[in-house]
OpenMM code with the backbone's topology and positions (N, CA, C; nanometers):
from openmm import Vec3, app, unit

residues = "UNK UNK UNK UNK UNK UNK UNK UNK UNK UNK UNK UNK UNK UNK UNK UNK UNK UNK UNK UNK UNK UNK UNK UNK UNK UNK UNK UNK UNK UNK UNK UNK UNK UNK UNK UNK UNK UNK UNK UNK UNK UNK UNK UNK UNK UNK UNK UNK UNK UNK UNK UNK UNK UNK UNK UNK UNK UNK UNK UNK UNK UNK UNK UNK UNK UNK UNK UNK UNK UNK UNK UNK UNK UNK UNK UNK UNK UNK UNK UNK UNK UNK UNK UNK UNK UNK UNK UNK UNK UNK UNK UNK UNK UNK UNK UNK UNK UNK UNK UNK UNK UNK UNK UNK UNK UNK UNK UNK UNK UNK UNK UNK UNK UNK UNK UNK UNK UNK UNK UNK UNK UNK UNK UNK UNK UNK UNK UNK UNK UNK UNK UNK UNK UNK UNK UNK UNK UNK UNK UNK UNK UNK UNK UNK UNK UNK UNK UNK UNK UNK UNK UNK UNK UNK UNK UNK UNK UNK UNK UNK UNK UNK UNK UNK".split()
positions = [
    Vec3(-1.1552, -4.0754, 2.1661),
    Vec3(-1.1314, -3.9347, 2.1369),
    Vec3(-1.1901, -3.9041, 1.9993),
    Vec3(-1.2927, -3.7568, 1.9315),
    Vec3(-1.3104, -3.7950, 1.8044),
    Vec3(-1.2235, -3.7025, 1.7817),
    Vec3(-1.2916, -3.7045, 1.6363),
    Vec3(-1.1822, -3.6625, 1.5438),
    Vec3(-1.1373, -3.5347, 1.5540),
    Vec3(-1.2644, -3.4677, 1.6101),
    Vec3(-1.2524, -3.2907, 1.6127),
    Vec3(-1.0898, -3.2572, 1.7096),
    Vec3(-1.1175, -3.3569, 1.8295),
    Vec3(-1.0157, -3.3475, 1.9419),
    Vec3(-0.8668, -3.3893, 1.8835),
    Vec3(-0.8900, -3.4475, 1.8083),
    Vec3(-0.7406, -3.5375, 1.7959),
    Vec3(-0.7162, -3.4197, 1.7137),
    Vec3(-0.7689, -3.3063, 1.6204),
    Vec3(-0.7359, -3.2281, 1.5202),
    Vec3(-0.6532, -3.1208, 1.5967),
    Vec3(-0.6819, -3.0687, 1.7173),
    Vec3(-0.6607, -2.9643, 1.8014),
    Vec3(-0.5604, -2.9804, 1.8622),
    Vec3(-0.5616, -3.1259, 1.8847),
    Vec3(-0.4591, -3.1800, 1.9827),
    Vec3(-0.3394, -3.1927, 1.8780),
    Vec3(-0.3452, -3.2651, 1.7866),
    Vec3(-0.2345, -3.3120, 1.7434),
    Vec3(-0.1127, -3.2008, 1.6820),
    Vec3(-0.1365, -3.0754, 1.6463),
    Vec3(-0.0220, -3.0014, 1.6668),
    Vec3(0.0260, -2.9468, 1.7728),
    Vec3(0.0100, -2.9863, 1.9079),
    Vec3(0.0544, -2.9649, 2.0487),
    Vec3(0.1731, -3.0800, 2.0596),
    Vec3(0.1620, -3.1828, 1.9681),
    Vec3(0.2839, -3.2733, 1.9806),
    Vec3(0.3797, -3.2035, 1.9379),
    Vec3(0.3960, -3.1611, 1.8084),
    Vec3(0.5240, -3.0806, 1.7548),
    Vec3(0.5279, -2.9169, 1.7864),
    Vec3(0.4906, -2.8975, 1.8878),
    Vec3(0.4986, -2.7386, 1.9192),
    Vec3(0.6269, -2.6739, 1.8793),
    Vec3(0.7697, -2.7472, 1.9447),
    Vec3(0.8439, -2.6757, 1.9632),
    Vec3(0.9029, -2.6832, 1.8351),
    Vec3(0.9288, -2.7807, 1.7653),
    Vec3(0.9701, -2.7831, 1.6221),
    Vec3(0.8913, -2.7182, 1.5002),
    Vec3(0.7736, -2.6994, 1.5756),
    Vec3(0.6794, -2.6184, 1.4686),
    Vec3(0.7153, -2.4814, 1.4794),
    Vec3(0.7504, -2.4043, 1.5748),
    Vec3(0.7762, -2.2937, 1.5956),
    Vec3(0.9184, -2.2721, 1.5321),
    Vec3(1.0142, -2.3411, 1.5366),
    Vec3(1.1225, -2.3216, 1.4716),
    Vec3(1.0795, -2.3280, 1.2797),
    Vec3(0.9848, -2.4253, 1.2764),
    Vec3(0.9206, -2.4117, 1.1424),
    Vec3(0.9015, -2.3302, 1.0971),
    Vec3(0.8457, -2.2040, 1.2225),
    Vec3(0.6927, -2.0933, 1.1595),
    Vec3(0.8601, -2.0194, 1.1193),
    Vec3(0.9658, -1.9941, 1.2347),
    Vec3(1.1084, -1.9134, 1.2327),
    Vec3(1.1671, -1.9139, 1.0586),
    Vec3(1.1819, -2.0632, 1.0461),
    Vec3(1.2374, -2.0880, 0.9493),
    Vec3(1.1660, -2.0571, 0.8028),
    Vec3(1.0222, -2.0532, 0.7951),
    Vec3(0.9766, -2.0160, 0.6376),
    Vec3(0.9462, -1.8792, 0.6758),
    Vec3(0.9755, -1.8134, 0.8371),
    Vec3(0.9239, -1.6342, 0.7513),
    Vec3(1.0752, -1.5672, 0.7039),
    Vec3(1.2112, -1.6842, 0.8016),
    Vec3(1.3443, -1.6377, 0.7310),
    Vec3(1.3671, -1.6661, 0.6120),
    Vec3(1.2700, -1.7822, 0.5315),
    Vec3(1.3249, -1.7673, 0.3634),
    Vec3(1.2407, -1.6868, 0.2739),
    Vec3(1.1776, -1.6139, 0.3410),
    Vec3(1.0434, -1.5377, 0.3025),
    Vec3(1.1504, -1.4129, 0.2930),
    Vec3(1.1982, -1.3413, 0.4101),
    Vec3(1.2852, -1.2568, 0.4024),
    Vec3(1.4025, -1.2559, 0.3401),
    Vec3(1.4561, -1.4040, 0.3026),
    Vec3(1.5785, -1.4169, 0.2541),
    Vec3(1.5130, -1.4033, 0.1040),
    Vec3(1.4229, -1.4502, 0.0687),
    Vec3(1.3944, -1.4558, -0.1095),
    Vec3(1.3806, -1.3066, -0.1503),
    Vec3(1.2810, -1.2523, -0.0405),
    Vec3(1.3290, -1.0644, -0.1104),
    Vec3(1.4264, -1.0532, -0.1231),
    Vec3(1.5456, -1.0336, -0.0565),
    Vec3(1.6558, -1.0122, -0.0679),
    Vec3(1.7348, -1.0608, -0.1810),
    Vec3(1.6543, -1.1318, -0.1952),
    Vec3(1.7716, -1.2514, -0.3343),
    Vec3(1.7883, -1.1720, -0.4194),
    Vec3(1.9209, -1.1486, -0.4333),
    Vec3(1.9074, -1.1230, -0.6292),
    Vec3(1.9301, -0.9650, -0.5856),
    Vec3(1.9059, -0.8784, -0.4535),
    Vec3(1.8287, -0.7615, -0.4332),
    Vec3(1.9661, -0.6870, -0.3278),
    Vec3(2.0561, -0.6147, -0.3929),
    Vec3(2.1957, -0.5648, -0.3022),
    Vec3(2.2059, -0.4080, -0.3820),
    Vec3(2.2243, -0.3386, -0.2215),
    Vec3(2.2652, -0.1931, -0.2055),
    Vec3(2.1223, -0.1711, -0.1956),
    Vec3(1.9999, -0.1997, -0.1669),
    Vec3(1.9029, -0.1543, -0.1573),
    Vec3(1.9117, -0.0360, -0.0840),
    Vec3(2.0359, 0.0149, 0.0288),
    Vec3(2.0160, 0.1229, 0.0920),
    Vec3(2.0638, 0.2234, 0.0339),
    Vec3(2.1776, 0.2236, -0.0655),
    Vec3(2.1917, 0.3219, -0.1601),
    Vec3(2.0834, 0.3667, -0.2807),
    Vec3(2.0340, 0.2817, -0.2822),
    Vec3(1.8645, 0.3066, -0.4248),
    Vec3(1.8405, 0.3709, -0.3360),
    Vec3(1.7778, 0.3113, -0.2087),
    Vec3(1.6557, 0.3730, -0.1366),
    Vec3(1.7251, 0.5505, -0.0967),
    Vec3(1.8294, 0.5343, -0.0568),
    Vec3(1.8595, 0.6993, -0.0275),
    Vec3(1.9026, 0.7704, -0.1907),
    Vec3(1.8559, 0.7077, -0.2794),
    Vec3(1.9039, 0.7352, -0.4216),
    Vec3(1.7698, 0.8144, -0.4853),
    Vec3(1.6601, 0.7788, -0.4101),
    Vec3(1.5375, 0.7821, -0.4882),
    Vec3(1.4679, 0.9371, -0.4176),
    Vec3(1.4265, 0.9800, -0.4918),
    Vec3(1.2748, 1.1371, -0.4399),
    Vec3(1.2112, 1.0532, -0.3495),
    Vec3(1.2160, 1.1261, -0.2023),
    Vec3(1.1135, 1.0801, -0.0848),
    Vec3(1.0607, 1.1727, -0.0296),
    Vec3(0.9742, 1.1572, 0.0212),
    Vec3(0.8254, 1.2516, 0.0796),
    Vec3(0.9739, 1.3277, 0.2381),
    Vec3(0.8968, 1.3749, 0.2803),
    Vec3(0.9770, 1.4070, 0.3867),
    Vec3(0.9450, 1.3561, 0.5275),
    Vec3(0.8630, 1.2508, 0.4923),
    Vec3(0.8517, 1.1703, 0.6155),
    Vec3(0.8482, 1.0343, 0.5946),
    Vec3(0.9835, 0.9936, 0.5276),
    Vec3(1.0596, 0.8742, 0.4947),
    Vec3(1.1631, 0.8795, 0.5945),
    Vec3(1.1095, 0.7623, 0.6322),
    Vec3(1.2155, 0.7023, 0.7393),
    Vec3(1.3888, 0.6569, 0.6907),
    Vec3(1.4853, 0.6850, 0.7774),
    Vec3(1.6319, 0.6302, 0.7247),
    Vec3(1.6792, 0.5291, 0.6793),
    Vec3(1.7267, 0.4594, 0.5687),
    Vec3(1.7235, 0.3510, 0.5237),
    Vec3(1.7638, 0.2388, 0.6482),
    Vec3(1.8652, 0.3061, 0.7798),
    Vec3(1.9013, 0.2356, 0.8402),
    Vec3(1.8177, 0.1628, 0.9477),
    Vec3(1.7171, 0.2252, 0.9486),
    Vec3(1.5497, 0.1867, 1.0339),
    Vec3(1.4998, 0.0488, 1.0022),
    Vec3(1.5142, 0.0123, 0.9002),
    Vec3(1.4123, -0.1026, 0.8225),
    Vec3(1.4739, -0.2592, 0.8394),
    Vec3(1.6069, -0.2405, 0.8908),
    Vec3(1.6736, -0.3598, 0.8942),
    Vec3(1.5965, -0.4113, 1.0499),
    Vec3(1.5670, -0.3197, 1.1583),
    Vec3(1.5728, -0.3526, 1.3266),
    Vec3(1.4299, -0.3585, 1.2886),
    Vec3(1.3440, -0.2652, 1.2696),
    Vec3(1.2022, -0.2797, 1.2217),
    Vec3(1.1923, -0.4104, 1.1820),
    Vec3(1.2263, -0.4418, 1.0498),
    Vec3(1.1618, -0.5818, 1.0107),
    Vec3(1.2293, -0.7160, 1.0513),
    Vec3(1.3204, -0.7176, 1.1591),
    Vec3(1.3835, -0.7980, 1.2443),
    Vec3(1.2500, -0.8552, 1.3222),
    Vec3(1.2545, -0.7475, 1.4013),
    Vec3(1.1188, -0.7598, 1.5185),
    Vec3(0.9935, -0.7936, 1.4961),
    Vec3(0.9716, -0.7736, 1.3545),
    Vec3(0.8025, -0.7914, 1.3043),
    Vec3(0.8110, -0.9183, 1.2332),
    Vec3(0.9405, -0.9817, 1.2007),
    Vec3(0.9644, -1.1328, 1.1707),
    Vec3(0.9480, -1.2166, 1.2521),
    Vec3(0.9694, -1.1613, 1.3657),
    Vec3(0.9819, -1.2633, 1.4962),
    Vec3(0.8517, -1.3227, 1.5250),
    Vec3(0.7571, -1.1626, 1.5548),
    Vec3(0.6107, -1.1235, 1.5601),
    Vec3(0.5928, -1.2533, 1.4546),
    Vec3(0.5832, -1.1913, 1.3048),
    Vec3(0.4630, -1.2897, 1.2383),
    Vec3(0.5378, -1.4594, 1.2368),
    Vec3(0.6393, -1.4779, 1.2945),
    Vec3(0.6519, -1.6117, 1.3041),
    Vec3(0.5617, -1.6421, 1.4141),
    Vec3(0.5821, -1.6018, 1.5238),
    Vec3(0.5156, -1.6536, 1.6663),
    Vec3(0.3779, -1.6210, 1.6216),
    Vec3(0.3191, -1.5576, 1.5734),
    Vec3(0.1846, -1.5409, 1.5645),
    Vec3(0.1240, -1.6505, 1.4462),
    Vec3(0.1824, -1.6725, 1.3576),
    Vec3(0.1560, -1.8089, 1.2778),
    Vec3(0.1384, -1.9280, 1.3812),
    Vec3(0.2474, -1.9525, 1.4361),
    Vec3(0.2929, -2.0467, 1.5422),
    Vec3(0.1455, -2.0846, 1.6576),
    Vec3(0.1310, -1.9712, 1.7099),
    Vec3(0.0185, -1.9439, 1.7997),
    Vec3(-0.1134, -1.9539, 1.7436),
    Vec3(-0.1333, -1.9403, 1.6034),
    Vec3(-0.2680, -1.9942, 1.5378),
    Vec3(-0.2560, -2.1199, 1.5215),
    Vec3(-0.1566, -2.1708, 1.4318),
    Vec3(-0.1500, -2.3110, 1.3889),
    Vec3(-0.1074, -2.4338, 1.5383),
    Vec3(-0.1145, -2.3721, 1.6754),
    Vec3(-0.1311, -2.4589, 1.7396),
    Vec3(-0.2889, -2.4879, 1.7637),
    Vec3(-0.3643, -2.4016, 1.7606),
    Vec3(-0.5131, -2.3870, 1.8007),
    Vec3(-0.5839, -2.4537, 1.6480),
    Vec3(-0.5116, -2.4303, 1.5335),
    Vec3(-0.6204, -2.4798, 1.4734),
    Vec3(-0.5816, -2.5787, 1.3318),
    Vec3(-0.4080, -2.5980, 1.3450),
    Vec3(-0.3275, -2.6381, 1.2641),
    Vec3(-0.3577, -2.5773, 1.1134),
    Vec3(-0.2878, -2.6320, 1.0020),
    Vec3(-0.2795, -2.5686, 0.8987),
    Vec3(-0.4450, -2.6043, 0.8081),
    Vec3(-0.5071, -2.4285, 0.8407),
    Vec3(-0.6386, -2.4210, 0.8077),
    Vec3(-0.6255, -2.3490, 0.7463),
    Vec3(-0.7687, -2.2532, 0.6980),
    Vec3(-0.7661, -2.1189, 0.6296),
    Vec3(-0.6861, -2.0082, 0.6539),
    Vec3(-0.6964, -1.9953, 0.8206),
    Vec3(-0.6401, -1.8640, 0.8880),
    Vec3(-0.4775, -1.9001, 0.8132),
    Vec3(-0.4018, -2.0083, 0.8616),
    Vec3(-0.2800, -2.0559, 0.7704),
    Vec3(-0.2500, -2.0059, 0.6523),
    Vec3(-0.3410, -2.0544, 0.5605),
    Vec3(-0.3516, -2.0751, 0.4033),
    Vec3(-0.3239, -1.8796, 0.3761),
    Vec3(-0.4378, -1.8238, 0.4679),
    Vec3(-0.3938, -1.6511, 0.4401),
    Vec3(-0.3108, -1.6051, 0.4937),
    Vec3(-0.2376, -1.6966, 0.6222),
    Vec3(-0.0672, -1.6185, 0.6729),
    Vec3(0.0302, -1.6476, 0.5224),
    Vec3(0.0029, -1.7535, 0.5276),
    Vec3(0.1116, -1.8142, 0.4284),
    Vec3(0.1264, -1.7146, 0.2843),
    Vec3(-0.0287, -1.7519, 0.2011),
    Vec3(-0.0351, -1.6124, 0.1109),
    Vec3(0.0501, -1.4529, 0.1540),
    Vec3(-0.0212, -1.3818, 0.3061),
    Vec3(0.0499, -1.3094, 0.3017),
    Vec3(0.1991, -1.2612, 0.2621),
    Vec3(0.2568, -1.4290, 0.3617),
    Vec3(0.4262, -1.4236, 0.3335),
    Vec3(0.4714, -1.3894, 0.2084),
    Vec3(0.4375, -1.4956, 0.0992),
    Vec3(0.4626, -1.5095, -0.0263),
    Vec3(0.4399, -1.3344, -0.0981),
    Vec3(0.3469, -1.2198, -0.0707),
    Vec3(0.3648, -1.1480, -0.1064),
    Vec3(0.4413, -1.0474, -0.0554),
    Vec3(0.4477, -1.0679, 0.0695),
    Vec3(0.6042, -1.0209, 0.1590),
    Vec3(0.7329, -1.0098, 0.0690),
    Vec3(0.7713, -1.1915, 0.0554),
    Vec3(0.8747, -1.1932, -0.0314),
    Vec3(0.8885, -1.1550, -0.1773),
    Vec3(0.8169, -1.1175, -0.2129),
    Vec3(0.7798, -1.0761, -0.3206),
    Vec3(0.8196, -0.9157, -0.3895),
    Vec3(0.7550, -0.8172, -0.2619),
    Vec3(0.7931, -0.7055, -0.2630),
    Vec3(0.9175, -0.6670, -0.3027),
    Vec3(0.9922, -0.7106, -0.2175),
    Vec3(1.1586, -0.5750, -0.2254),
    Vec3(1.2209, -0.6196, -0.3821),
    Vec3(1.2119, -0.7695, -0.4502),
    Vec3(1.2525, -0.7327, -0.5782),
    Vec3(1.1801, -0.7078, -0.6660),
    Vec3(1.0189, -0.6326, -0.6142),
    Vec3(0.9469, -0.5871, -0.7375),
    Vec3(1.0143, -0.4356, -0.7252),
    Vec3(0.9956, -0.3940, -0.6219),
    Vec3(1.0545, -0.2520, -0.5634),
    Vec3(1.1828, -0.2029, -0.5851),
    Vec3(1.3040, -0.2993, -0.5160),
    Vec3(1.4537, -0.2257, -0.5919),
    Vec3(1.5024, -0.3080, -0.6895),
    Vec3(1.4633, -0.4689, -0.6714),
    Vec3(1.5443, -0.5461, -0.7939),
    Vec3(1.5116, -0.5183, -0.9318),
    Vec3(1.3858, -0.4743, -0.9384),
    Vec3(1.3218, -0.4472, -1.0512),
    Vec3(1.2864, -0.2981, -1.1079),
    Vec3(1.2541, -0.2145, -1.0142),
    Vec3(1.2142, -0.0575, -1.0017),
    Vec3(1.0988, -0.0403, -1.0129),
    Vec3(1.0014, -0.1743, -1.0129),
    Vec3(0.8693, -0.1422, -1.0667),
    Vec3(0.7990, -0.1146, -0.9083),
    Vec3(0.7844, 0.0060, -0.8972),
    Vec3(0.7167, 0.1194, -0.8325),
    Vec3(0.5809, 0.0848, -0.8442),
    Vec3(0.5179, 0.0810, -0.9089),
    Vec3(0.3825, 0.0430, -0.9111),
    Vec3(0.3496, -0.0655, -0.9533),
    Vec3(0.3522, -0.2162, -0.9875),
    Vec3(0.3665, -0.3262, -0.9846),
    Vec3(0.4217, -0.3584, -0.7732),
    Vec3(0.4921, -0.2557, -0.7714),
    Vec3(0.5431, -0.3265, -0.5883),
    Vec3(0.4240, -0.2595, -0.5252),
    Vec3(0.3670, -0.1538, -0.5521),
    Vec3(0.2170, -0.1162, -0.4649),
    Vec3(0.1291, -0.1819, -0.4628),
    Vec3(0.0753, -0.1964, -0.5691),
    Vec3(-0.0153, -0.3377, -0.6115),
    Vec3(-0.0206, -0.4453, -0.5212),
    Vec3(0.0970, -0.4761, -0.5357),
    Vec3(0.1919, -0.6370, -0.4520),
    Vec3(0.1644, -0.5470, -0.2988),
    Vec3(0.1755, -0.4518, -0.2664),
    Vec3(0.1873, -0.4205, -0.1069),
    Vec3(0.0327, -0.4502, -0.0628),
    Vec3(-0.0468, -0.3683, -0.1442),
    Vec3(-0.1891, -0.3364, -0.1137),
    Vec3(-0.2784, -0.4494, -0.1388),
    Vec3(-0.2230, -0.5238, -0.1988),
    Vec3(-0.2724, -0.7081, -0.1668),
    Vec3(-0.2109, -0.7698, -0.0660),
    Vec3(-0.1029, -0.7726, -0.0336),
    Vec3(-0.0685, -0.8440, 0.0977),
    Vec3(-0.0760, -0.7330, 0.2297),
    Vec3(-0.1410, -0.6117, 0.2454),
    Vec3(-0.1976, -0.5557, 0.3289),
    Vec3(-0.3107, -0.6036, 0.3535),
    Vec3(-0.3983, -0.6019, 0.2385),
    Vec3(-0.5676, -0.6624, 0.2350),
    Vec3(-0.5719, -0.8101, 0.2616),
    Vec3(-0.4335, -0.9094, 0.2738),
    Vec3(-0.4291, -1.0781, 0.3351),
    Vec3(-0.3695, -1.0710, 0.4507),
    Vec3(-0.3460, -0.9444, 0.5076),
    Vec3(-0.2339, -0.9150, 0.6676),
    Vec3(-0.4301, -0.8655, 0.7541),
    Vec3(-0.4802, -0.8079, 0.7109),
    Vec3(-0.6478, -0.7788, 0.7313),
    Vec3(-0.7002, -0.9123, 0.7379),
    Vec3(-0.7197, -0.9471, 0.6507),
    Vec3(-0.7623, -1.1284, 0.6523),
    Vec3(-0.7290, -1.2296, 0.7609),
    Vec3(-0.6066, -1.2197, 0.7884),
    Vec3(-0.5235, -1.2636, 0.8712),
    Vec3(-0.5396, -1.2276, 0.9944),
    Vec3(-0.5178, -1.1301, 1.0450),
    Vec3(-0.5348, -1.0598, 1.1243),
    Vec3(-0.7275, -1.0959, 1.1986),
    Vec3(-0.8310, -1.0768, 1.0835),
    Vec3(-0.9489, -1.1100, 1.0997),
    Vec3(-0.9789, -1.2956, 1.1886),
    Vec3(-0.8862, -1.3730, 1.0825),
    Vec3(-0.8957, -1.5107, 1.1334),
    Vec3(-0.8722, -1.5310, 1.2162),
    Vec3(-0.7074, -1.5085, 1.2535),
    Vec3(-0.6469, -1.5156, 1.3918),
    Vec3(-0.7516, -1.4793, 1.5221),
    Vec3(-0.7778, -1.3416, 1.5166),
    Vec3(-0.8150, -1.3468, 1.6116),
    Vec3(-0.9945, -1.4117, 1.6351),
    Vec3(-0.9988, -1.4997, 1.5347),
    Vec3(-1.1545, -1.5894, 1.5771),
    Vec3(-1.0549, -1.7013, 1.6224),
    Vec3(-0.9536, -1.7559, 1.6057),
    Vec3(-0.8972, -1.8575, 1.6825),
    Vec3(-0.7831, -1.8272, 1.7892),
    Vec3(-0.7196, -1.7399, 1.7826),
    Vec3(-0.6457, -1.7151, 1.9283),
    Vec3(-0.6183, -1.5622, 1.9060),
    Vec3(-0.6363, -1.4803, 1.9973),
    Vec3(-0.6750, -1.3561, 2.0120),
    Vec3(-0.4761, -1.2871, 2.0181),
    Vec3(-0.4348, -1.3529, 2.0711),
    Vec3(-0.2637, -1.3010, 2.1015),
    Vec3(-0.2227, -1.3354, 1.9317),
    Vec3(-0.2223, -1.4149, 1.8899),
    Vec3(-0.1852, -1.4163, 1.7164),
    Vec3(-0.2504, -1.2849, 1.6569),
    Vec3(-0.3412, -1.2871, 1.6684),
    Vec3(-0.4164, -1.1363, 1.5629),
    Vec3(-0.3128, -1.0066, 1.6240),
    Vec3(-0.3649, -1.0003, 1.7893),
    Vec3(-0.2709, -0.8944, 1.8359),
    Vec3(-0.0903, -0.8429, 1.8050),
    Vec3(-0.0435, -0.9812, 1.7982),
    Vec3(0.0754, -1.0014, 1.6849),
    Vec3(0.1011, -0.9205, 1.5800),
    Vec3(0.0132, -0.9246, 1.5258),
    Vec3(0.0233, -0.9258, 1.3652),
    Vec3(-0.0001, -0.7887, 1.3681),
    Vec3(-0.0528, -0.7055, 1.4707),
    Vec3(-0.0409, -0.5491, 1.4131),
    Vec3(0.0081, -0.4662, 1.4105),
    Vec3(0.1251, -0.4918, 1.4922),
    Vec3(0.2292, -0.3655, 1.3952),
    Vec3(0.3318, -0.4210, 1.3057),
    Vec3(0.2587, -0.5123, 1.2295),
    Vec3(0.3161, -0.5643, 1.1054),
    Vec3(0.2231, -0.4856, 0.9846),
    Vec3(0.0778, -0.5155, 1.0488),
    Vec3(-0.0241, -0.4513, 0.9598),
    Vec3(0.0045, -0.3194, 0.9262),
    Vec3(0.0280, -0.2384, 1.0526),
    Vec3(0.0603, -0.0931, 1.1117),
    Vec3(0.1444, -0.0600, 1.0088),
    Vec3(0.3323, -0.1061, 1.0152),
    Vec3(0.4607, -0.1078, 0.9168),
    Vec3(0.3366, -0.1286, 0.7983),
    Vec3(0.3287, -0.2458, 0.7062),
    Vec3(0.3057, -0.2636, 0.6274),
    Vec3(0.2329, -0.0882, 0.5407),
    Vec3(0.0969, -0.0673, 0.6450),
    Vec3(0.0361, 0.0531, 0.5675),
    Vec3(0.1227, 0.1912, 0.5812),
    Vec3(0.2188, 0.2107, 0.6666),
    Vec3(0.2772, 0.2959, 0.6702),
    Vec3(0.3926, 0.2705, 0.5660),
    Vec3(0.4266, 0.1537, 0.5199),
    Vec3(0.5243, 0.0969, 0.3703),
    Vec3(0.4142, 0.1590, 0.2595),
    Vec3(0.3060, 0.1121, 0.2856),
    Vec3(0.2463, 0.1367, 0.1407),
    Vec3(0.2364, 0.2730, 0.0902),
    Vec3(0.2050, 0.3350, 0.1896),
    Vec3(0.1710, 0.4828, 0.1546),
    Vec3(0.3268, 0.5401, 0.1289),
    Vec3(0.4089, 0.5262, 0.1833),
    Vec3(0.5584, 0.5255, 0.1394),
    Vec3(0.6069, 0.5006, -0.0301),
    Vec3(0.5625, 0.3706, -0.0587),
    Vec3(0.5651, 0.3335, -0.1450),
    Vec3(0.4823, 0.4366, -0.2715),
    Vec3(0.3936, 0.4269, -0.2782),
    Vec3(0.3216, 0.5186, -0.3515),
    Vec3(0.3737, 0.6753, -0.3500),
    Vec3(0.3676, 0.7273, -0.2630),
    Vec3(0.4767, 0.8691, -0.2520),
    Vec3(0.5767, 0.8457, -0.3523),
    Vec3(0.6503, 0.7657, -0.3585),
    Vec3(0.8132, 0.7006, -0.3815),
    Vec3(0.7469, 0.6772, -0.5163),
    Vec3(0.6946, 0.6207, -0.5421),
    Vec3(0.5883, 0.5984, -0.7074),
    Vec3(0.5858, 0.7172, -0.7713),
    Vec3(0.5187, 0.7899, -0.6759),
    Vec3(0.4408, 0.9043, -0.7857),
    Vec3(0.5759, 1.0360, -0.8053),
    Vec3(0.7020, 1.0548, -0.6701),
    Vec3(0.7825, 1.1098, -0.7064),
    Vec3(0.9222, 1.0822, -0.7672),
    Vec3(0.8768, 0.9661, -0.8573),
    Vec3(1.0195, 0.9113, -0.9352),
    Vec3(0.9642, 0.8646, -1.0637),
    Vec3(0.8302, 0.9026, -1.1060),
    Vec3(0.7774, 0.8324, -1.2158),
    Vec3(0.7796, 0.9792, -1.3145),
] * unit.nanometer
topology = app.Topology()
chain = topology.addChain("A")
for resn in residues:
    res = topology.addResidue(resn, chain)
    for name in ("N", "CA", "C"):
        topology.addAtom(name, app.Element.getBySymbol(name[0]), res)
């Protein structure tokens, strides 16, 4: 067998534990925003919003479902091509995922958290780009994460420019 094969093959051994893997780092991804980060739904209904801001109570079921999404869609690349580039830019993405909500309410920095959005939008693009050169259902995944995400950003910025 060469080497190329054994590369492809060999994360088909740990599928099912890998997938609980992909589960488990996008839940501490979500859990690290959160850290440190309570009543976010009172800030958020606390703050000047555009009038097509969604209810604070929306964002909990929303980003439930799009966790699930970018776990299985990690999952579904890194069986096809294990931990490669396409990886290396899910992973980046995450990290600026978690990143967000305490630049945003733990901190208030409004524009420091756009910044942070509109870079891990432009590695959810990246991502999104890779995936689908190695498995076409991972990219498809990932877009109404992309979708949320730009509809966060432009949110975000609104929320910037009417509280600054």
């Amino acid at each position: 067998m060469s080497q190329a094969t054994m590369r492809l093959r060999e994360p088909h051994r740990h599928r099912w534990p890998a997938l609980a893997g992909f589960g488990v780092a996008v839940f501490v991804a979500a859990a690290i925003g959160g850290l440190g980060v309570s009543g976010t739904s009172s800030e958020y209904n606390g703050l000047e919003q555009p009038a097509w801001a969604p209810p604070s109570w929306l964002f909990g079921p929303v980003w439930t479902v799009l966790y699930v999404m970018i776990a299985v869609a990690g999952w579904l690349a890194w069986q096809r091509v294990g931990f490669t580039l396409p990886l290396w830019l899910y992973s980046a993405q995450l990290v600026l995922n978690a990143i967000w909500t305490p630049l945003f309410f733990g901190a208030g920095q409004y524009g420091l958290a756009f910044a942070d959005i509109v870079a891990m939008w432009l590695l959810i693009g990246a991502t999104v780009v890779s995936f689908w050169r190695v498995r076409r259902a991972a990219a498809l995944l990932l877009l109404p994460y992309w979708a949320w995400v730009s509809y966060a950003a432009a949110l975000n910025l609104a929320i910037w420019q009417l509280n600054t």
